[in-house]
C-alpha positions in Angstrom: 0.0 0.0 0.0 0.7 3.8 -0.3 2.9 5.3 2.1 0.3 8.3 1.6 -2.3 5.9 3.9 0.1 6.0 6.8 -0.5 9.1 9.7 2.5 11.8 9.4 3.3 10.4 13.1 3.8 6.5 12.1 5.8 7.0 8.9 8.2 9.7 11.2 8.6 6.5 14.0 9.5 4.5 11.8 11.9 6.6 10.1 13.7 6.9 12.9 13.5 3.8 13.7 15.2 2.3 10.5 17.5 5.4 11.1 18.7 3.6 14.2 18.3 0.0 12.8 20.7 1.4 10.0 23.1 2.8 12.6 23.2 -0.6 15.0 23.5 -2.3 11.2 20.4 -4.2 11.5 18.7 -5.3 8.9 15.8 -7.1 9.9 13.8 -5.7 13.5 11.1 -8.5 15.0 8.8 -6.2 17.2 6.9 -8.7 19.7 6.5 -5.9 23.0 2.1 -5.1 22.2 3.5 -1.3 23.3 6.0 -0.9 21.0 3.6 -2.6 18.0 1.5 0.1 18.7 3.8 2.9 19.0 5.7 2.1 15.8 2.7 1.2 13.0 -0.3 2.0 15.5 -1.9 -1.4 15.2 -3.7 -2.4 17.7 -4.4 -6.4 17.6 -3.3 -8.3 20.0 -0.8 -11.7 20.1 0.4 -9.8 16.9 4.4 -9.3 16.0 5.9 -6.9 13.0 9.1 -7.3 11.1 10.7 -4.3 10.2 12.6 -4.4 6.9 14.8 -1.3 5.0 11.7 -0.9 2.2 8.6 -2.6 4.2 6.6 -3.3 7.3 5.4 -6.7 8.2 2.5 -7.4 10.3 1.8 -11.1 11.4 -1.5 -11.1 12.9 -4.6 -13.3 12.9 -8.0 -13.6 11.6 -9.6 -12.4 15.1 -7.8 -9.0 14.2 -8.4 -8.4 10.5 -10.9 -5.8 11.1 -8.4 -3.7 12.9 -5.4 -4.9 10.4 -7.5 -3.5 7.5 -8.7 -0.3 9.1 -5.1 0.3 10.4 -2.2 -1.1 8.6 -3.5 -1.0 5.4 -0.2 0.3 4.2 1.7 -2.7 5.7 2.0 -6.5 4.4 0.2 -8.0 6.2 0.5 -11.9 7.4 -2.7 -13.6 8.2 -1.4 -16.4 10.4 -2.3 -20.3 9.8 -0.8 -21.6 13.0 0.7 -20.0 16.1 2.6 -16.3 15.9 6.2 -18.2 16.4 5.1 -20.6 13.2 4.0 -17.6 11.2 6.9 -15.9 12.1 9.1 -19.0 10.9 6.7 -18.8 7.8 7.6 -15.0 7.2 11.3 -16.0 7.8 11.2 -18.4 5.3 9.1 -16.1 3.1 11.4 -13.8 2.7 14.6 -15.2 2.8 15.6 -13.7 5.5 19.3 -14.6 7.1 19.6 -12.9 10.2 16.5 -11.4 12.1 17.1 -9.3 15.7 14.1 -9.8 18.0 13.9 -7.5 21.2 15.2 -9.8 24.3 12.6 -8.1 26.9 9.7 -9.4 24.3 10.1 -12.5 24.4 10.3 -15.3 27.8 12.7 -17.7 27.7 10.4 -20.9 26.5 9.3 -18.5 23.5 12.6 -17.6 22.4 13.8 -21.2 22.3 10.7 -22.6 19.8 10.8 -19.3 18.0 15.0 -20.0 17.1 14.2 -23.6 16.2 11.2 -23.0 14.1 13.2 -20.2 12.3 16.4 -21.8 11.0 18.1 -21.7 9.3 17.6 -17.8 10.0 19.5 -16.7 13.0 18.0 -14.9 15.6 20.1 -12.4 17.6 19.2 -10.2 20.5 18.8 -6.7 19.1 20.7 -3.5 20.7 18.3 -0.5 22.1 16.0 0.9 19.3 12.8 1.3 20.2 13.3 1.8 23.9 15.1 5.3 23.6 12.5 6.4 21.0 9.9 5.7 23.7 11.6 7.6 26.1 11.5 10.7 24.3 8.3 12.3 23.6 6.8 13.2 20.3 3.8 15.3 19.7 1.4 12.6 19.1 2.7 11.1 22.5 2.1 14.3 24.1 -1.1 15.0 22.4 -3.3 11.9 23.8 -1.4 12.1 27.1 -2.4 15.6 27.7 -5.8 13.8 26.7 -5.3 11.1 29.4 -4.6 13.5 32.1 -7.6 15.5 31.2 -9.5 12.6 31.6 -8.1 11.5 34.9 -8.7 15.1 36.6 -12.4 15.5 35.2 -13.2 12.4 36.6 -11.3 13.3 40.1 -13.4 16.2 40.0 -16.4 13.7 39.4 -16.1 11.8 42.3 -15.1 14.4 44.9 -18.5 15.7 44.1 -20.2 12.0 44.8 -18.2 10.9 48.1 -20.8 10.4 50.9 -19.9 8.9 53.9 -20.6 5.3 54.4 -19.5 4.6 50.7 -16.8 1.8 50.9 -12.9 2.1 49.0 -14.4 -0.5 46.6 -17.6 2.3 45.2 -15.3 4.9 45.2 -13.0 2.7 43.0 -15.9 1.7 41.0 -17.1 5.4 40.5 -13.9 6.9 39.8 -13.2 4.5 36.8 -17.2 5.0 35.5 -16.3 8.4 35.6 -13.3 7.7 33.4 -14.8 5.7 31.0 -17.7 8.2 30.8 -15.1 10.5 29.3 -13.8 8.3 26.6 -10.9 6.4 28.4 -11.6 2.5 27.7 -10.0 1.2 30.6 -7.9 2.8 33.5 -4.2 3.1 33.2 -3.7 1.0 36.4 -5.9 -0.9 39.1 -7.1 2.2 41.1 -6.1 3.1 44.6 -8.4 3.7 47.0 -7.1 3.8 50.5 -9.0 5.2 53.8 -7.2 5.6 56.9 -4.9 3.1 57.7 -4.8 1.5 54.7 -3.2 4.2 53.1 0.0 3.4 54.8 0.2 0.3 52.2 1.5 1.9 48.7 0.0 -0.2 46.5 -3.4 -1.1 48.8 -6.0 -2.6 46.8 -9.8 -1.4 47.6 -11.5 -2.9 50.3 -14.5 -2.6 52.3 -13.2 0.1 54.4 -15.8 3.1 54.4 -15.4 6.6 54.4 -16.5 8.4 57.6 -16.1 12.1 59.1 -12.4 12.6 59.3 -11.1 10.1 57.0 -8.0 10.6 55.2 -8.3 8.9 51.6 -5.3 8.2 49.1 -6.9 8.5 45.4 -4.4 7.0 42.8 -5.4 6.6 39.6 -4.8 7.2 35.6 -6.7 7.1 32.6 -5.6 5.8 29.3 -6.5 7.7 25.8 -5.6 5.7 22.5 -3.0 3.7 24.1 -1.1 6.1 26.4 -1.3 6.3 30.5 -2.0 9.3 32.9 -1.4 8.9 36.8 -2.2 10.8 39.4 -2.1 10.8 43.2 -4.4 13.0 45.4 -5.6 13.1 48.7 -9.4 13.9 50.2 -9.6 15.0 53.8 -13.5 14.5 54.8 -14.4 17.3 57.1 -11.1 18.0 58.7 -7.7 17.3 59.1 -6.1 16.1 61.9 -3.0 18.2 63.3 -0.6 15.0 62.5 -1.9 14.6 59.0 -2.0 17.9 58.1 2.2 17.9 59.1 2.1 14.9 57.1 0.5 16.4 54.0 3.2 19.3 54.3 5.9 17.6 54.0 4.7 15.8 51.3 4.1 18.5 49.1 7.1 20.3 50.2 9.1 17.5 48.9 7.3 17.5 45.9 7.4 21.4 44.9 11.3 21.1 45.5 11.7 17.8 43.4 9.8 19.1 40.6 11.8 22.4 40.8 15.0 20.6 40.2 13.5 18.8 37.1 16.1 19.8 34.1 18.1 18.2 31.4 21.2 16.9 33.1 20.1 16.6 36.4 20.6 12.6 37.9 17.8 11.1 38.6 19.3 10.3 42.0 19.9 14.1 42.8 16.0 14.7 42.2 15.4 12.0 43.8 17.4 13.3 47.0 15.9 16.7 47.2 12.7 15.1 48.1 14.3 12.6 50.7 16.3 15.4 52.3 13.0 17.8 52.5 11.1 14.7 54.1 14.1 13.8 56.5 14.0 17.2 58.0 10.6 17.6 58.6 11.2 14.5 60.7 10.1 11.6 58.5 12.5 10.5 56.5 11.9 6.1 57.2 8.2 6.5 56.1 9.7 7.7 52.6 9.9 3.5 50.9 10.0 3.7 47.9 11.7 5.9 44.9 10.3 9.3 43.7 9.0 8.5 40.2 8.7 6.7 36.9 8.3 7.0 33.9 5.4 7.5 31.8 4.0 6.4 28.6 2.4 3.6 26.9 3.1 1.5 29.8 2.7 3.2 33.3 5.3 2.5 34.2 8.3 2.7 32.3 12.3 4.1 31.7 13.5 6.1 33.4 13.9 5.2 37.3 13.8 9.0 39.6 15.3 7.1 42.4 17.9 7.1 44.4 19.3 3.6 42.5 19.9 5.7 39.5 22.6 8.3 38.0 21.4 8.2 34.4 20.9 11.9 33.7 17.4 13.5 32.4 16.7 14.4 29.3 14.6 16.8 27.3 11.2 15.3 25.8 11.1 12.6 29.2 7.8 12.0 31.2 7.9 11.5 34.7 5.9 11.1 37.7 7.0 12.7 41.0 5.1 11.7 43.9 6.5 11.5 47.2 5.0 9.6 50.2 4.9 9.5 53.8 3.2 6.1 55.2 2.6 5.7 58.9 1.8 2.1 60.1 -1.8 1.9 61.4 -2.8 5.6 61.1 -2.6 6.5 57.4 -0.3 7.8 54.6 -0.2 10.4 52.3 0.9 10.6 48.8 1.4 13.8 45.3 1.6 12.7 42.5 2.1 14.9 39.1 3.3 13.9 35.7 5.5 16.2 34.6 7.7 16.9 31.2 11.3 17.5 30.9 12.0 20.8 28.5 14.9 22.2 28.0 15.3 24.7 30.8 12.9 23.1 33.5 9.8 21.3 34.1 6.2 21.4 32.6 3.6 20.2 34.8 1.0 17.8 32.8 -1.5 17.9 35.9 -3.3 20.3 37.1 -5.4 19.7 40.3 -5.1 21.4 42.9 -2.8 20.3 46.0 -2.6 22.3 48.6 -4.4 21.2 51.7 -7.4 23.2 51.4 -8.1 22.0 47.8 -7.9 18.1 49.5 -10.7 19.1 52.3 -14.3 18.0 51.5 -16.4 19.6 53.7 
């Protein structure tokens, strides 16, 4: 098909994609990660796998897909696969006499890789260098675009729920409404399993819903993302219901304290350690530096979680056109946590905050 049929932002991927192949001097790409599928042809069947050649694109897909394979890679060859995708792959292999393919070792397991290098031969398969990994972590403008989208999403349907929370509703409705809320506005599944944590159970990071209800006082984590045509948002928030308790409300500054200074040493250059440490430092000195477990942020993309680490474990440096969270956390064993959590962009003198929700204690009070 016509290389006119492909969107401006597909054909400019993959560009640069056989830019780099050309650069790494390989000649045949075997794309098997469902993320990077999508981020390099847009194509979004599942159990699906591309080969990318100098002069052509190769989808091998199956009939449960063919809609989407017509309606979407219509410029592409595309493979209608007879037995398995590791057999089809073989049979593409063959096809096209290809010598030496390079697959991406973190898309396929162990077990997979073994059948897929005896069905292939005699094509070798080689473990590919970095190509489509430091293209991710880099944002374009159609990466941008939907998740500005996904964001937008995530804070209308915040705004949503604050306005339904009664007490006597459990973690689990509030979980149930906040995602209704999202899909409402277009986002066909959340980016993540949503946080809600009352009370104690915020002190877990990663608490899952519950039975737990919201009464007069409570202190409730929110975390939660949205997804818009592929591509995550996430968010962290806290509602206070009726007031704040004097310990909380030390907790909840220090929180954001950390967080303001963090995101004010967002730059290109800076180590993600040495962000990571301006929010550790503000937390130690306001007295709890322990209740700080776990790294500062992530980042953000197709995958919620994805390159690069903002932690303390690494000194790689950031770089221009990176998405990141950075969200701090306090958690206190058997009273409650709190957690602020903004995605933010890397440009080239600073940061740009994605999010914008309110954060300052009186915009987490529900009266």
């Amino acid at each position: 098909m016509s290389r006119t049929r492909m969107s401006a932002h597909v054909a400019d991927r993959l560009d640069r994609c056989r830019a780099r192949m050309r650069q790494e001097g390989v000649s045949a790409l075997l794309v098997t990660r469902d993320a990077d599928l999508f981020y390099l042809t847009g194509y979004t069947g599942e159990d699906s796998a591309a080969l990318i050649l100098p002069g052509k694109t190769h989808i091998l897909t199956d009939r449960r897909f063919e809609s989407e394979a017509r309606r979407e890679v219509r410029w592409a060859r595309v493979w209608m696969r007879k037995g398995t995708l590791n057999q089809e792959i073989a049979r593409a292999c063959a096809a096209l006499r290809l010598r030496k393919v390079w697959y991406q070792p973190d898309g396929l397991n162990v077990g997979a890789l073994a059948e897929l290098k005896k069905l292939c031969r005699p094509t070798a398969l080689v473990g590919a260098p970095p190509i489509v990994g430091p293209m991710r972590l880099l944002k374009d403008a159609e990466d941008l675009r939907c998740m500005k989208r996904a964001v937008s999403i995530a804070e209308e349907a915040f705004t949503a729920l604050r306005k339904s929370v009664r007490t006597g509703q459990t973690e689990l409705e509030l979980a149930a409404r906040l995602e209704y809320e999202m899909k409402r506005r277009g986002s066909r599944k959340p980016a993540f399993s949503t946080i809600i944590a009352e009370g104690p159970n915020a002190a877990l990071p990663h608490a899952r819903p519950g039975v737990r209800k919201v009464r007069e006082g409570s202190a409730i984590l929110v975390d939660w993302g949205a997804r818009w045509e592929g591509y995550c948002s996430d968010l962290t928030r806290m509602i206070f219901i009726g007031s704040v308790s004097a310990r909380m409300r030390k907790v909840y500054e220090a929180v954001l304290g950390a967080q303001i200074r963090a995101i004010e040493a967002v730059r290109p250059e800076a180590r993600m350690c040495d962000v990571d440490a301006v929010a550790r430092k503000h937390i130690r000195r306001e007295g709890f530096g322990p209740r700080f477990t776990h790294g500062l942020g992530h980042g953000l993309g197709l995958d919620v979680h994805e390159p690069p680490s903002v932690s303390w474990r690494s000194d790689a440096p950031m770089q221009a056109g990176m998405v990141v969270t950075i969200e701090p956390g306090v958690y206190l064993p058997g009273v409650g946590g709190v957690r602020i959590e903004d995605d933010v962009l890397v440009m080239p003198r600073g940061a740009r905050i994605l999010t914008s929700l309110g954060k300052r204690i009186e915009d987490a009070l529900l009266r």
